[in-house]
N, C-alpha and C positions, 0 to 999 in steps of 0.2 A: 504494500500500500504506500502510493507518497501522494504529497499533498494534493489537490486538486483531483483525485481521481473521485468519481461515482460509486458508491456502497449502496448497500441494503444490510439488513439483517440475515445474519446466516441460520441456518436450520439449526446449527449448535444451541439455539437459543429456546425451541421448543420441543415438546415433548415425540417420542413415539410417533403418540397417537393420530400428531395433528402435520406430518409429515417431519419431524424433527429428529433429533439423535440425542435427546435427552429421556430417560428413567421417568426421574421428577423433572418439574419447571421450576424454571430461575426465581420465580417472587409465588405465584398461585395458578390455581387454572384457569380462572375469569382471563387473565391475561394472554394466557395457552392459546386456549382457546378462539381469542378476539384476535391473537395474532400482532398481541403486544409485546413491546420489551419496556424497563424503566430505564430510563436516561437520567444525570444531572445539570440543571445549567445553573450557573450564580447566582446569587444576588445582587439584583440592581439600587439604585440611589433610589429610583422609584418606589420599589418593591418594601424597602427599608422606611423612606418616608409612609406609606401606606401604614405597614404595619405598627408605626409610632401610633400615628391617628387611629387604629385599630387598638378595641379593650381587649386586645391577648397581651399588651404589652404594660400596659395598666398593674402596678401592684407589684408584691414579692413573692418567688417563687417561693416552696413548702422550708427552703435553707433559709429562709428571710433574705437571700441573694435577691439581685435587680434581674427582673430577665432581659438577657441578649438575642438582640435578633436573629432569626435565621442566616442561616451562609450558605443556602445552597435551597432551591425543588426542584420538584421531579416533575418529569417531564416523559409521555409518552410516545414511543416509536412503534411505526407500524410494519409489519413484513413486507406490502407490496409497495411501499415508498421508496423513492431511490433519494439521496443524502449526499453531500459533498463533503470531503476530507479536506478541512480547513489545518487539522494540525495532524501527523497520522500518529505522531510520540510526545506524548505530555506528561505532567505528572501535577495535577492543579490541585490546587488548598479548598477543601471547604470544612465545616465540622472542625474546625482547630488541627486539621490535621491532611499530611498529602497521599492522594490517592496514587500508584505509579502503575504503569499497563495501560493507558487511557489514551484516546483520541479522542478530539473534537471535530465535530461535525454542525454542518447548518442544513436545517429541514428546507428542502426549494418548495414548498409550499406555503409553509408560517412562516420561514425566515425565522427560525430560531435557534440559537446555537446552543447545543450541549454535547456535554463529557461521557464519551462511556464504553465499557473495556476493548478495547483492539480483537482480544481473539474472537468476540461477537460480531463483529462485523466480516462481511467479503466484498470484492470489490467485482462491479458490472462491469462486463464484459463486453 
């Protein structure tokens, strides 16, 4: 894979049953199924502003600690969408901590960029 080339989701990602090469599924079967995978993309300034003005951020967590905003959602992919390889080796920060095996990709439909592991992806041919 390098940059710019055309992906989908590889069969690696779902089950058996539903043409895939997996036992179990990655997250549940609703997903299997539908012929989803999860992704993650960041947090925005936006997304951060919201959530201030949103009551989830309102108060002290059960430690009397301040709550912190999220750093990262998810974000769903579908099997018969095809995807551009914006980065094809990453290793990006969210959750306090760095993911490593990752590519980033931009959906040509939403125009949305997210994070999510290389060996799940194959590239179109």
């Amino acid at each position: 894979m390098r940059k710019g080339d055309l992906v989908r989701l590889s069969p690696k990602c779902f089950t058996v049953k539903v043409g895939g090469a997996l036992e179990f599924p990655l997250t549940n079967y609703s997903h299997d199924i539908a012929g989803t995978a999860e992704a993650t993309r960041l947090t925005t300034e936006e997304d951060i502003c919201a959530w201030r003005d949103s009551g989830a951020s309102k108060g002290m967590t059960s430690d009397g600690e301040p709550k912190l905003p999220p750093t990262a959602h998810t974000v769903k992919l579908h099997r018969d969408r095809m995807y551009t390889l914006l980065r094809a080796r990453c290793r990006p920060q969210w959750s306090y901590r760095s993911h490593p095996g990752m590519a980033l990709i931009l959906c040509t439909q939403t125009g949305e960029q997210a994070y999510i592991k290389r060996e799940l992806l194959e590239v179109v041919s």
